[in-house]
C-alpha positions as CSV (number, residue, x, y, z in Angstrom):
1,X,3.8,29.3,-22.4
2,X,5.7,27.3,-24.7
3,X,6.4,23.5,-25.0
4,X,9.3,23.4,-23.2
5,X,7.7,25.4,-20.5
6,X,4.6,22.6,-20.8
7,X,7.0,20.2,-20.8
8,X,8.7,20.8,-17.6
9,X,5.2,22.0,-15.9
10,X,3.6,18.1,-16.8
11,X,7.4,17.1,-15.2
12,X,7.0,18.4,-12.1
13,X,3.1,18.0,-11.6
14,X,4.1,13.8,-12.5
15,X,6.4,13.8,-9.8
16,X,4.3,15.7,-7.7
17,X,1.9,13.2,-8.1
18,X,3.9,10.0,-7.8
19,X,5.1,10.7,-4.5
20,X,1.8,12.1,-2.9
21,X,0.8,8.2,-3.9
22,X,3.7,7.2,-2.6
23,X,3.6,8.8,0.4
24,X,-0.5,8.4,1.1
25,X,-0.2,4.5,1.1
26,X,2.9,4.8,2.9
27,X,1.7,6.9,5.7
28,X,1.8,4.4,8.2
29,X,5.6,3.4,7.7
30,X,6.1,7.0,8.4
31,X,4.3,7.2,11.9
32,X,6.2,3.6,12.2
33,X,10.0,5.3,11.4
34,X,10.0,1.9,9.2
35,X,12.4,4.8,7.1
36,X,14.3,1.5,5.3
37,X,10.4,0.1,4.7
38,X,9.8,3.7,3.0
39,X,12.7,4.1,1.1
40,X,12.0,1.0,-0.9
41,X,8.4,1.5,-1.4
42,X,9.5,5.0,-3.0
43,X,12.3,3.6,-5.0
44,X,10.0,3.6,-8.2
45,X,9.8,7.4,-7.6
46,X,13.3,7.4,-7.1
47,X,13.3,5.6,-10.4
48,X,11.1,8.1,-12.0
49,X,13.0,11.0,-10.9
50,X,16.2,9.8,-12.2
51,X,14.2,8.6,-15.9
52,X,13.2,13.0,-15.7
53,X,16.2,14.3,-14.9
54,X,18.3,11.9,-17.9
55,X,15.6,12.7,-20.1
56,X,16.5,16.6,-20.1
57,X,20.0,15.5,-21.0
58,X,19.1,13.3,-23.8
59,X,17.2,15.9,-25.2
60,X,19.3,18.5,-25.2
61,X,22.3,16.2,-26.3
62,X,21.2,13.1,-27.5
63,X,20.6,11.9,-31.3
64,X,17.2,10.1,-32.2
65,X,18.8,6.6,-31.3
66,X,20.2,8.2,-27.4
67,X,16.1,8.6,-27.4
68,X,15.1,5.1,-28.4
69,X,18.2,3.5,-26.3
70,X,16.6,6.4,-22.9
71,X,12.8,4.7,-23.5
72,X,14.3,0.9,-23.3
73,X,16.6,1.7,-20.1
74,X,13.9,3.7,-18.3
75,X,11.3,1.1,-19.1
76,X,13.7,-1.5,-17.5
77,X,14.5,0.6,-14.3
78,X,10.7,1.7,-13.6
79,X,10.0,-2.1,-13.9
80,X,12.8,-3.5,-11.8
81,X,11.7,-0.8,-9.0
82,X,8.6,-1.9,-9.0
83,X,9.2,-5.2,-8.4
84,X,11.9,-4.3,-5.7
85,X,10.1,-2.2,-3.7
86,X,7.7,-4.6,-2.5
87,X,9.4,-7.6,-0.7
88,X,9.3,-11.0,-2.1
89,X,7.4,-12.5,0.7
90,X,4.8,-9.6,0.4
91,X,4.2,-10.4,-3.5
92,X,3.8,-13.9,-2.9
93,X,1.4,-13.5,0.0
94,X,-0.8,-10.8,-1.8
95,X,-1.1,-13.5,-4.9
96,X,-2.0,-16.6,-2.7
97,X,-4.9,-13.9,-1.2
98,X,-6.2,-12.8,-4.8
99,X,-5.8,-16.4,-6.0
100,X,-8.3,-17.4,-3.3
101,X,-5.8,-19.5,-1.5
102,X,-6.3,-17.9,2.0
103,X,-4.6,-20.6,4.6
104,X,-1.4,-20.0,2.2
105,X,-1.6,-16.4,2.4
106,X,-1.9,-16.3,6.4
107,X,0.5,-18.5,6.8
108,X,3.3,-15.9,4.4
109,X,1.3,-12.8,6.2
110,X,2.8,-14.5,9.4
111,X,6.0,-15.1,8.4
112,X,6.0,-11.5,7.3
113,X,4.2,-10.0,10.4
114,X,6.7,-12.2,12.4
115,X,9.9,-10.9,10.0
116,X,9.0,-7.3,10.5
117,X,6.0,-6.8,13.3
118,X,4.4,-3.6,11.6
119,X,0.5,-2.9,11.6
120,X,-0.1,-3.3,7.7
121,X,1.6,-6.5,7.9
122,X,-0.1,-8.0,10.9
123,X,-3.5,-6.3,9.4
124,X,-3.0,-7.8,6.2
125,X,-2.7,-11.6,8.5
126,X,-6.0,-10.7,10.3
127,X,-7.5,-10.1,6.9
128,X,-6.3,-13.4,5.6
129,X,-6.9,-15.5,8.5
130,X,-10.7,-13.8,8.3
131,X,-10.4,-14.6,4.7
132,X,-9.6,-18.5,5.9
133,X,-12.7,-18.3,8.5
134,X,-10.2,-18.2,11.1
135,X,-12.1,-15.0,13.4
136,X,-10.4,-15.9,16.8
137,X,-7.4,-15.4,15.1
138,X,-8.6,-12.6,12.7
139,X,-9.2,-10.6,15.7
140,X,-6.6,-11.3,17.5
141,X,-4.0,-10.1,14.5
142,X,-5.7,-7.3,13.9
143,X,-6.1,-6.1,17.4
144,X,-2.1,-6.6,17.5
145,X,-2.2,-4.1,14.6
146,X,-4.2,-1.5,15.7
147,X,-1.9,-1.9,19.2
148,X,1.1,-1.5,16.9
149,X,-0.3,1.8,14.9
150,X,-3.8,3.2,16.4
151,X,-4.0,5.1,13.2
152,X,-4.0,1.8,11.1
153,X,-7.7,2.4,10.2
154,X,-7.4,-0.9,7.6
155,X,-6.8,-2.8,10.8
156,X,-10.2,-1.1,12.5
157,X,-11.9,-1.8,9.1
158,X,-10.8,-5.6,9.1
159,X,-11.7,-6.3,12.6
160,X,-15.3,-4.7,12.2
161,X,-15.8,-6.9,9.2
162,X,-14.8,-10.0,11.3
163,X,-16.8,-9.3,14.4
164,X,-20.0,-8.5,11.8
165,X,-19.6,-12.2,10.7
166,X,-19.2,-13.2,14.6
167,X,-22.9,-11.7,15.1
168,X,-20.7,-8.8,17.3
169,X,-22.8,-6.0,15.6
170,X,-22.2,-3.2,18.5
171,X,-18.4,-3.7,18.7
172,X,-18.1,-4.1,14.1
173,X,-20.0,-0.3,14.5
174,X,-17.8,0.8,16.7
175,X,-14.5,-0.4,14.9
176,X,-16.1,0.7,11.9
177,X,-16.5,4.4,13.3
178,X,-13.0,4.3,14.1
179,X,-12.0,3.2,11.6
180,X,-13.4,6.5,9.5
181,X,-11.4,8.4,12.1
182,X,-8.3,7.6,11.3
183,X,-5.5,7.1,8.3
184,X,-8.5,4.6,6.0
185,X,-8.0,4.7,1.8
186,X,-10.4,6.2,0.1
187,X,-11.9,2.8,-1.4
188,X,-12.3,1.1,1.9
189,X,-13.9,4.7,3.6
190,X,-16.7,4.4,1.3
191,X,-17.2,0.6,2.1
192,X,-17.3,1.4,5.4
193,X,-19.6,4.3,5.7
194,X,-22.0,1.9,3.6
195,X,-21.4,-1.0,6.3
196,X,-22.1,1.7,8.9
197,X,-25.0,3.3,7.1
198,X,-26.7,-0.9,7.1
199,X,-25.8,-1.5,10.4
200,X,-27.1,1.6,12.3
């Protein structure tokens, strides 16, 4: 096989890869038809795409400058999708959450969930209002995502944690199983088979 060959094999497994992410963490907007929602969380693959398909031009036409000039535009466009597709509100939310500044990042996870009622963004409030030691409400959001999307298993996983630290050990294990049912990522499956495994 030779480099070209290589070349184009690594292409396609890249963008093979980059939309199975895509599309894993997206899952729910799927089952959701949020198809706008999708479309702009996939606009760095988009963005990707478009860099692979130039870049087969440029080789075959460009000069070692068009090279140079291809690396600085499709640096700026992977960046720029990245930052578009994930709304505003969602970026500053998430960074009031990691910051530690929980009542700030329920109250832009509401403004979110109440802007566009899916179940990640009404999970994502019951995690924050948990995180703000808030449970009533915790519950309550994340009950409203699991109505939303049954599949939501973040919203099952969130709940479970709450209800734990309410002392509500049968109905956490039982959130927790179902949440190991249904659509959970990988990094929050093992936490909660862990949880499961301490609580049983």
């Amino acid at each position: 096989m030779g480099s070209g060959a290589i070349t184009v094999v690594l292409i396609f497994l890249l963008l093979f890869v980059s939309w199975q992410t895509i599309y894993v963490a997206n899952r729910d907007l799927v089952r959701a038809r949020a198809w706008g929602d999708l479309a702009r969380r996939a606009l760095p693959f988009a963005a990707l795409l478009l860099m692979v398909s130039s870049l087969l031009v440029v080789q075959a036409y460009g000069k070692g400058w068009a090279l140079l000039a291809w690396m600085a535009v499709s640096g700026v466009v992977i960046i720029g999708a990245s930052l578009l597709s994930v709304p505003s509100l969602e970026r500053r939310a998430s960074r009031a959450f990691r910051g530690g500044d929980y009542a700030q990042a329920a109250q832009l996870y509401g403004e979110l969930a109440d802007e566009k009622p899916l179940a990640r963004n009404k999970a994502f409030l019951g995690a924050a209002l948990g995180a703000a030691e808030r449970n009533e409400e915790s519950v309550e959001a994340s009950t409203q995502a699991i109505g939303a999307d049954p599949q939501y298993g973040l919203a099952y996983f969130n709940r479970a944690l709450i209800l734990h630290k309410m002392g509500k050990k049968g109905r956490s294990v039982k959130d927790l199983e179902k949440a190991l049912e249904t659509d959970l990522p990988r990094r929050f499956r093992s936490a909660a088979q862990r949880m499961l495994e301490d609580l049983s």
